[in-house]
C-alpha positions in Angstrom: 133.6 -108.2 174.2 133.0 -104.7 173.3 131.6 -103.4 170.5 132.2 -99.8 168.8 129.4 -98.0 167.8 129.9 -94.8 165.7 128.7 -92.8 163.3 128.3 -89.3 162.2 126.0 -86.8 163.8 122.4 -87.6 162.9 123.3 -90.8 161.7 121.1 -92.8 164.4 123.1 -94.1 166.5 121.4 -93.6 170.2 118.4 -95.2 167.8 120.5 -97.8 167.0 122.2 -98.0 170.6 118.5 -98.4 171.9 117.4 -101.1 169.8 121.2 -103.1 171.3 120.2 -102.4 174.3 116.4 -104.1 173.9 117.8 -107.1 172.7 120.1 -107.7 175.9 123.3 -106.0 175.2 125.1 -103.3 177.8 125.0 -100.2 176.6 127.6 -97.3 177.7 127.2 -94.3 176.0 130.2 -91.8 176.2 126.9 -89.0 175.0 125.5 -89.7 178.1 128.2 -89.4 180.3 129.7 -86.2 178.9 125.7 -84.8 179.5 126.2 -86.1 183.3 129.9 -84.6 183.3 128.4 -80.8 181.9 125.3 -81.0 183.7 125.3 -78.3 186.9 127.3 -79.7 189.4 129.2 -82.4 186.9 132.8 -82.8 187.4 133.7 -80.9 184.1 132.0 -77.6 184.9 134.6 -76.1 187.2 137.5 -77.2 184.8 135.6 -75.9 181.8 134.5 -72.8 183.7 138.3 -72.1 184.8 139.1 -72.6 180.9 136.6 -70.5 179.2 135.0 -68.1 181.6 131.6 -67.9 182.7 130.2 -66.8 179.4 129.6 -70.7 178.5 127.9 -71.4 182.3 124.1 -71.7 181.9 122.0 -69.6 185.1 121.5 -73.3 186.5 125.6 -74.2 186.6 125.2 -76.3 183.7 127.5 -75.8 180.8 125.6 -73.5 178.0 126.1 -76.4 174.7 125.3 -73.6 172.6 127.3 -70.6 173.8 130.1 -73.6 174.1 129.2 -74.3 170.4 129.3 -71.3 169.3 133.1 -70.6 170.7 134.6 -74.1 170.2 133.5 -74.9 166.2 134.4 -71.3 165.0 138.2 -72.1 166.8 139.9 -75.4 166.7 142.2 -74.4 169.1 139.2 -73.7 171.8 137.9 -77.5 170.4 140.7 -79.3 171.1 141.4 -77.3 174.7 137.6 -78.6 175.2 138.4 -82.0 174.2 141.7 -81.9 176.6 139.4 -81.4 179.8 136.2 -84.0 178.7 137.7 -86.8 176.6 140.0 -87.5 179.9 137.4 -87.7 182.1 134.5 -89.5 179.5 137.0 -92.3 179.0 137.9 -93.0 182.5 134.2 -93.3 183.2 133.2 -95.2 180.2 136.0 -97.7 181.1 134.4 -97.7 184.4 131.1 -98.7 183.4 132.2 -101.4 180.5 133.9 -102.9 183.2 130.9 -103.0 185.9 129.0 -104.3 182.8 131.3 -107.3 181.6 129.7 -110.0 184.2 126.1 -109.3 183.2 126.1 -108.8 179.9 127.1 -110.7 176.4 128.5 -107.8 175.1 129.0 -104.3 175.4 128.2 -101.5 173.4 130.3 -98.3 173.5 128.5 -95.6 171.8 131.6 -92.9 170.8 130.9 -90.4 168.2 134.4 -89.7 167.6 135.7 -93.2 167.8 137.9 -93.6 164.9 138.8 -89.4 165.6 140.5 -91.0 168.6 143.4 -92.9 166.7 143.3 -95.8 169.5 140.0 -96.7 168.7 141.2 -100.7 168.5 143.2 -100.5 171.4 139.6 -100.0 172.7 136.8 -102.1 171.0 136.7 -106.2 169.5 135.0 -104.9 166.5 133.8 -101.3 165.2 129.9 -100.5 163.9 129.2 -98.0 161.8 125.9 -96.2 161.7 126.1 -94.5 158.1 123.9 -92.6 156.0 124.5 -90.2 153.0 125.3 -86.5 154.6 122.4 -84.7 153.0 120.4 -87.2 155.4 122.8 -86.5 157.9 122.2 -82.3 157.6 118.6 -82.4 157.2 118.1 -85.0 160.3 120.2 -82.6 162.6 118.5 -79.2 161.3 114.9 -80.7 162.3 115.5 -82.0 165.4 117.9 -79.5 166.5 117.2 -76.1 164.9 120.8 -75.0 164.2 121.2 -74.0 160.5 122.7 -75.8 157.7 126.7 -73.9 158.4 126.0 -74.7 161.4 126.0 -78.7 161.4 128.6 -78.5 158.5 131.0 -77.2 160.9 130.3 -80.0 162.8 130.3 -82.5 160.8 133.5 -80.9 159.6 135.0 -81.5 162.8 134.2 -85.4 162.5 135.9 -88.1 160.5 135.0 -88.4 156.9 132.5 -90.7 156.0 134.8 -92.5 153.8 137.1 -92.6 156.8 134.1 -94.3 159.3 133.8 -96.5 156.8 137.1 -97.7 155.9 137.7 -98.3 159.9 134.3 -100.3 160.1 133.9 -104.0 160.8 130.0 -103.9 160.5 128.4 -100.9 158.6 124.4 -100.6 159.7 122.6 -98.6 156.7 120.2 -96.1 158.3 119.2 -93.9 155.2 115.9 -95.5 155.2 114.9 -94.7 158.5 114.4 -96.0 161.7 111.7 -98.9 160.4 114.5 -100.7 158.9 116.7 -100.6 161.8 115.7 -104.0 163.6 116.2 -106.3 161.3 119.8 -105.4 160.6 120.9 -104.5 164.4 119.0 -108.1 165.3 121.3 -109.8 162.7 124.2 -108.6 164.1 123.2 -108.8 168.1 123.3 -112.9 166.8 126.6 -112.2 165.4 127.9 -110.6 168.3 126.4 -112.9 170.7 127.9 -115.9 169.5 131.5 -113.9 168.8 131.4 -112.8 172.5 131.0 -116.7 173.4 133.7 -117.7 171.2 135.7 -114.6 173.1 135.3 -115.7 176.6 135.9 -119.2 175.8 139.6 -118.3 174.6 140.0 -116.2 177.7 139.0 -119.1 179.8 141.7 -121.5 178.2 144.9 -121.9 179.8 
């Protein structure tokens, strides 16, 4: 069985993702992998490179997040040429992993940012889990740990779903606008849920 987990940016959800993960759930996060596909020598940096020049290459081969940033959020055109090149590749390698992960695991977590963005999302996923949070939390969580400036994470967040939209698609909502301290109780509430849902899941795909 595999679980959605989404949110907006700075909702918490590689905090929440962790916590999954401690309790004994596989975790595959599509963040990760598109860090592994941009880092120097990743399979996205010549394809990127051919696309946008060298002006978003880092000295070490690695793509430049901000120059890349800077160029893709100011044109949506440039995002979605981006998006054409990773999302491809993120997926095929996120299917990869949930599928190395299915025999040792309960359940799997797939950790996609722009889950319901995608349009396939249940084509995808038994069950979607929304990290949420008001977006003042949300803008102020992002400018500390990140130092980019309030335009700057609006445009981002810009680029996102709605929160109304995240919520409306979700199955399980986790409430993080208390902080992290009240994040284990509800994530080990539902890692019982999903646990016994995944049972009930294999069971059926066992029966004739």
């Amino acid at each position: 069985m595999i679980v959605g987990l989404t949110g907006g940016i700075g909702s918490g959800k590689s905090a929440v993702a962790d916590r999954f993960a401690a309790l004994g759930a596989a975790v595959v996060d599509t963040d990760v992998i598109a860090r592994e596909l941009t880092a120097a020598g990743g399979t996205g940096i010549a394809p990127i490179r051919a696309a946008f020049g060298d002006g978003v290459i880092a000295a070490d081969g690695a793509l430049d997040r901000a120059a890349m940033r800077r160029v893709a959020f100011n044109d949506p055109a440039v995002r979605q040429r981006l998006e054409a090149i990773l999302h491809p590749l993120i997926r095929a390698e996120s299917e990869t992993r949930c599928r190395s992960a299915t025999a040792d695991f309960p359940y799997i977590v797939l950790v996609v940012p722009l889950l319901v963005e995608s349009g396939t999302y249940r084509d995808r996923v038994d069950r979607v889990c929304v990290v949420d949070c008001p977006e003042e939390i949300q803008i102020a969580r992002v400018m500390q740990r990140s130092g980019l400036n309030r335009g700057e994470v609006e445009a981002i967040m810009g680029a996102q779903a709605s929160r109304r939209a995240r919520l409306a698609a979700a199955d399980d909502v986790i409430d993080n606008s208390g902080g992290l301290d009240g994040l284990g109780a509800q994530v080990a509430a539902l890692h019982e849920k999903y646990a016994k849902l995944a049972n009930i899941h294999q069971q059926k795909r066992r029966t004739p």
